[in-house]
N, C-alpha and C positions, 0 to 999 in steps of 0.2 A: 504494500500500500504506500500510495507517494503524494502523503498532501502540501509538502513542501512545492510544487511544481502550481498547487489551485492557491496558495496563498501568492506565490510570486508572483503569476501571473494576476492575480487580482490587484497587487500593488501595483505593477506597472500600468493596468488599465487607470485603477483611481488615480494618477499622477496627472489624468487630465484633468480631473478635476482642480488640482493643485494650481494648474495652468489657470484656471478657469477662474479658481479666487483672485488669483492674483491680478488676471486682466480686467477683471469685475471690476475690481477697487482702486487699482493702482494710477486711475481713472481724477480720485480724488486730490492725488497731489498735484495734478497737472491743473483742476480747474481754476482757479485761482490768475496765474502765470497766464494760462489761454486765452482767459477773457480778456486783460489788459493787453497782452501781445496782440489781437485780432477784433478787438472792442466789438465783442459780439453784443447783439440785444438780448435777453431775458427770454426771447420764447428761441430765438436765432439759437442760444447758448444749450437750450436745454433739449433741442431737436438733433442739431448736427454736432454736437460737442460730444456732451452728456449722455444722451440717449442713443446716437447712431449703433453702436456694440449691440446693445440689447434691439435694436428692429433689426441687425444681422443673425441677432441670437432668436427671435421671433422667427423668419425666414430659416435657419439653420433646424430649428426645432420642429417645425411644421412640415418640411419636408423631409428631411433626416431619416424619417423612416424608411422610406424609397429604397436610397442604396444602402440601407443596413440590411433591407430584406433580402434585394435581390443579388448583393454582390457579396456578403456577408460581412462580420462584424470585425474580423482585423483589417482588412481593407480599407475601411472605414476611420476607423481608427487611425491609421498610417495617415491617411490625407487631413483627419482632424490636426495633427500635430506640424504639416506643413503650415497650414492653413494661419495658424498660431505663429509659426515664424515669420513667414511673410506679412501677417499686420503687425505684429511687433517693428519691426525692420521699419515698416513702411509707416506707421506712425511717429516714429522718432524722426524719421528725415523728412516728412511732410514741411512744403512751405505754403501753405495757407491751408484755412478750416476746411475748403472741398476736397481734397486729396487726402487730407487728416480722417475726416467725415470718411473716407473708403474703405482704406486701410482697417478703420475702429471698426464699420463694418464687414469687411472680412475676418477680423477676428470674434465678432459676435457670431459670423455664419458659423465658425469652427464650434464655440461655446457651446451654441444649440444642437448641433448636430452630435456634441460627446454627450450633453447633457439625455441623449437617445441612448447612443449606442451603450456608452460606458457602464450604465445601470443594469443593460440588458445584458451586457456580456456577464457581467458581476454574478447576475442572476443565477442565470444558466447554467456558470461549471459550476456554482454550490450548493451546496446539502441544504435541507432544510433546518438540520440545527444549526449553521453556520452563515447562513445567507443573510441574517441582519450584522451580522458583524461585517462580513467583507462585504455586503453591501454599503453599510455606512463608512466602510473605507472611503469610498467617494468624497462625502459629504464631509470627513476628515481632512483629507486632502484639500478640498474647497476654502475650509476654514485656513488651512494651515498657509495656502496659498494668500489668502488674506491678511493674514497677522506676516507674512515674510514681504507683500507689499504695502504696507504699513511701514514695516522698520528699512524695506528699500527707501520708498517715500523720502523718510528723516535722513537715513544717515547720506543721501544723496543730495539732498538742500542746501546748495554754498558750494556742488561739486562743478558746477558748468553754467555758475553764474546764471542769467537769464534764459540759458538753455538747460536747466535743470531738469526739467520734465520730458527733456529728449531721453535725457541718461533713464528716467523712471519707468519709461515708456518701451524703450529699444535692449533693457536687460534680461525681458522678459523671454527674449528671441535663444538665450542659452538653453533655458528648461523645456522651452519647446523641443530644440533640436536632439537634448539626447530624450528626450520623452516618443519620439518617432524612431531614434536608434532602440531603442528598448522595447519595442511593439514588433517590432521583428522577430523578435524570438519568442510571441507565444503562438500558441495553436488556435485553429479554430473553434469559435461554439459549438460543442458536439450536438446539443438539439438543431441548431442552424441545418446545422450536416444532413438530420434527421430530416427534418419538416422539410425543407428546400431541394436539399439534393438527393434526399433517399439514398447517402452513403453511410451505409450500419458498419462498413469495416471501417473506414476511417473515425469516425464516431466512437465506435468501443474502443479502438486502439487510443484516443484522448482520454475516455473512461478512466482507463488502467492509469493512466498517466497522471493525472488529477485525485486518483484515490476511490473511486467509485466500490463497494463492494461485492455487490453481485449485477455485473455487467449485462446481463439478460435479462433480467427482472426492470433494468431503468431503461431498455432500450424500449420493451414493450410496452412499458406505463408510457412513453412517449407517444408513441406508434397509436395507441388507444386513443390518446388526448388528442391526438391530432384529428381522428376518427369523430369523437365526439364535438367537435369544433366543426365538421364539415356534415351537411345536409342532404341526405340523399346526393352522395357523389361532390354539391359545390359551395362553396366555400359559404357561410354565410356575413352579408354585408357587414361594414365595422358599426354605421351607426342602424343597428336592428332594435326589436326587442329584445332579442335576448340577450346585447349587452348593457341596455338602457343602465343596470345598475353599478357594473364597472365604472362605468362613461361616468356616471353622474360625482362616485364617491373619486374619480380621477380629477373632475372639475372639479369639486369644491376642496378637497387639499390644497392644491396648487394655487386657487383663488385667496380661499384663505392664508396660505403662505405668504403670498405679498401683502395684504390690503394690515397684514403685523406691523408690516411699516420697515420690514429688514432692510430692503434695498435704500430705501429712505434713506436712513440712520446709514449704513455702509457707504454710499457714494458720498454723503454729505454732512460726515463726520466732521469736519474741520470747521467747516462752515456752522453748522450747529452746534457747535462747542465754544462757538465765537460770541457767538449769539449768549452762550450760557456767562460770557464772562472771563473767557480766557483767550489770552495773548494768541497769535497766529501759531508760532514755532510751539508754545505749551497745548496747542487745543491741536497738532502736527503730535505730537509725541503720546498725548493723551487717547488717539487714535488705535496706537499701540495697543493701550491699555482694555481698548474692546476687541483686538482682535487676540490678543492675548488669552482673557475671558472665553470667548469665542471658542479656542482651540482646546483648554482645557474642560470648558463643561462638554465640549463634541467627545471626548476622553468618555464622560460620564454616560453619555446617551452611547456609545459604542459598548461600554458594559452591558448597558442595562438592555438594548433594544431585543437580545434575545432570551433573557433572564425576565422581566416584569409583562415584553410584550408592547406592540407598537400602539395599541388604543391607550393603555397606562399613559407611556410617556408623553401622546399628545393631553391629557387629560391635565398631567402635571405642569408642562411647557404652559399650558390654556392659563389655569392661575397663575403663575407668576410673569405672564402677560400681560393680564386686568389690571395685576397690581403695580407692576412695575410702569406701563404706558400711563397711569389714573395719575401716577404720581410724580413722574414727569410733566403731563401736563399743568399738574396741581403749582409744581416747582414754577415752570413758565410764570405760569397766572402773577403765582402771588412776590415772586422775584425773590425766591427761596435758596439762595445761593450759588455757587456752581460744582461744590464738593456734594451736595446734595442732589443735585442733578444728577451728577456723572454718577454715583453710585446707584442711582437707580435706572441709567443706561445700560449699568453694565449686568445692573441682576434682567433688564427684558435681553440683552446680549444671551446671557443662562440660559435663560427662559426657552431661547428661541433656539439654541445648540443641543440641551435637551430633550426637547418636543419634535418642532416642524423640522428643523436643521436634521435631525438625526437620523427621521421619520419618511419625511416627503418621498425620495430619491428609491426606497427601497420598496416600500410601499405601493408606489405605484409599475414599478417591474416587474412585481410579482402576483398582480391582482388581474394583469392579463393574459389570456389564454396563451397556448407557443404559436398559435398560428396567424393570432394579432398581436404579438407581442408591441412589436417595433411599429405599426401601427398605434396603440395604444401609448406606450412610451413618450412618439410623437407628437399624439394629442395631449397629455398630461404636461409635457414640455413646454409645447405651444401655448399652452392657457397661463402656465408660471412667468414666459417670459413677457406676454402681452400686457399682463397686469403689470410685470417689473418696470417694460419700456415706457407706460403709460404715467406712472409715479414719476418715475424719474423725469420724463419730459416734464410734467407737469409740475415741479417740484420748483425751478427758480421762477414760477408765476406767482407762486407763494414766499417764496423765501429770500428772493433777490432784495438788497439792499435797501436800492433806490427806487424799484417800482413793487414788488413784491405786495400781496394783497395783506400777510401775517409777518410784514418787515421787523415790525415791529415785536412784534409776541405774536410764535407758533403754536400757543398751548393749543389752538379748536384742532389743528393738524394731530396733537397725539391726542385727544379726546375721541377724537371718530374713528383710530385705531385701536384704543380702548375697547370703545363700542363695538368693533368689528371682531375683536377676538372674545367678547362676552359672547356674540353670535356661534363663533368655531365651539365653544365646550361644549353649545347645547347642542350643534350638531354632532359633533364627537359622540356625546352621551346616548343619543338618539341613533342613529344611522353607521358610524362604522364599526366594520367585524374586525374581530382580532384574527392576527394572519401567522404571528409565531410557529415555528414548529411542524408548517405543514407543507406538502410539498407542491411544488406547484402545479401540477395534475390535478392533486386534489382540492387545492385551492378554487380551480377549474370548475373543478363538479359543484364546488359549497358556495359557487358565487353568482352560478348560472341557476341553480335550482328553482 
């Protein structure tokens, strides 16, 4: 038995996600420097600056499924990791916002499209005691990508003078490149193999390879579930009835994962810490401080998510969301300091590494059948980043300076995210199943019934 070979490979897949954080975020040091080099306007800033990454990750997400299904999933992967070099590269040497504006999105196209594959591949070669763990590798990865563009960010500030943000921007192009050297050397989804190309030798021999224990018994529960998935001979549609219920608990995770207010708070950490009270370079470093947060409570949600069980941790993540968003904005309101702030960003930080952070990514890779995986994957994706690109664009309408609608005090901004994850428990409590523990066949059966 060789599970050294399902863990490696699982690392090297979640490493895009690593990519993924970092290019998410790393977003935030350059805003600042952007606007005043290219005096963008406020809606100008937060379309083509700000938000372009995430409509390439929209786009990347929404189709991504296509060629994960039909060309398979290393394939894919391989081109993600180009994809990432080339807009790193090309955002750093950008000389004006529309060339910049490309670049961000092609590495948003790359973003969307791992944000597909990478969950699915996770999925697929693991067991089901172990698939919320190396699932949330991803999500690990994401974060940790995060907090290392964070401490890029600082310790890169004063490195290139007014082109600081080139260096923030065009570093990212290392971890791409061996991220695409390292994807070479795993093997295929051996379900992919199954469902697409109806190769069982090449399949079992991945099997044996990953640790699989009785190689016949998981080729035929596939074989079944692929059976069960098809209707008298043809496939049936993605949006039917009979997955209305997938579909729906796919949409509202992903809905609810944004409207938290994470991508908020993430791209416009500095900016909001500013606002709280603190110095540019302190409210630059204090950034750290959430993504630091960030990485150690994903630690905790990586224990727990196949130990308590993914309805648990979103239940938990749900309270110290009310709490921590209520009192943030409570903070705003009443001009309640900025050490008071920040510690209660950094427990909805907790909160959100936890629950949704920990939860999302795995969750929905495995709630759909093998025959729409990547379909479903895609839709789950696509709704996460639509709501992301939509905040974000929308975000210096409210919080810009000088014309900003909440220039002033953003409290009603965390109020109605408050509000919005008091909405997530009671859907949680009501509507989703617990998926720990079981495999994804069977999950199949318990979700279509």
């Amino acid at each position: 038995m060789n599970k050294s070979k399902l863990f490696r490979w699982s690392i090297v897949v979640a490493l895009a996600g690593f990519i993924f954080g970092f290019d998410t975020v790393v977003i935030s040091g350059a805003n600042q420097p952007i606007k005043a080099l290219w005096h963008t306007t406020p809606l100008f800033h937060g379309f083509f600056i700000m938000s372009m990454a995430l409509w390439g990750t929209v786009l990347g997400a929404i189709f991504g499924g296509i060629p994960t299904e039909i060309y398979g999933r290393k394939k894919v992967l391989l081109w993600v990791g180009i994809l990432f070099a080339v807009s790193a590269l090309g955002s750093a040497f950008a000389g004006d916002p529309y060339v910049f504006s490309f670049f961000r999105f092609i590495g948003g196209v790359g973003i969307g499209v791992s944000s597909v594959v990478a969950p699915i591949y996770i999925s697929e070669i693991s067991t089901p005691a172990t698939r919320g763990r190396l699932g949330a590798l991803y999500q690990f990865n994401i974060v940790f990508g995060i907090l290392v563009a964070f401490l890029s960010n600082y310790f890169l500030q004063g490195v290139g003078g007014a082109n600081d943000w080139r260096w923030m921007l065009g570093i990212l192009a290392v971890p791409a490149i061996l991220y695409t050297a390292l994807v070479l050397g795993i093997s295929e989804s051996p379900r992919w193999l199954i469902s697409r190309k109806n190769d069982l030798v090449a399949a079992k021999k991945i099997m044996l390879q990953i640790g699989v224990t009785d190689v016949e018994t998981e080729t035929a529960s596939i074989i079944e579930s692929n059976k069960h998935e098809s209707n008298t001979g043809k496939t049936v549609a993605f949006f039917s009835s009979k997955h209305k219920k997938i579909i729906y608990l796919a949409f509202m995770i992903a809905f609810f994962n944004q409207v938290s207010g994470i991508n908020f708070i993430l791209y416009y950490a500095p900016e909001i810490l500013e606002k709280a009270g603190l110095a540019a370079k302190e409210s630059l470093f204090n950034s750290i401080a959430i993504g630091g947060i960030n990485l150690i409570f994903t630690f905790v949600g990586l224990y727990l998510i196949d130990r308590l069980g993914r309805k648990t941790l979103l239940i938990i993540g749900s309270f110290g969301y009310i709490l921590s968003l209520t009192m943030v904005a409570w903070a705003f309101y009443a001009h309640a300091g900025a050490l008071f702030l920040m510690s209660f960003l950094l427990l909805f930080i907790a909160s959100h590494a936890v629950g949704q952070g920990a939860v999302i990514w795995v969750f929905i890779s495995e709630i759909f059948p093998n025959k729409i995986r990547s379909a479903g994957q895609s839709f789950g994706a696509s709704i996460h980043w639509v709501f992301a690109a939509l905040i974000t664009l929308l975000t210096p309408v409210f919080l810009d300076k000088d014309h900003g609608i909440f220039r002033e005090n953003p409290w009603p901004i965390f109020a109605f995210f408050a509000s919005m994850m008091a909405l997530q428990l009671i859907w949680i409590l009501t509507s989703v199943p617990e998926t720990k523990g079981v495999s994804l066949e069977a999950l199949e059966k318990k979700l279509s019934a």
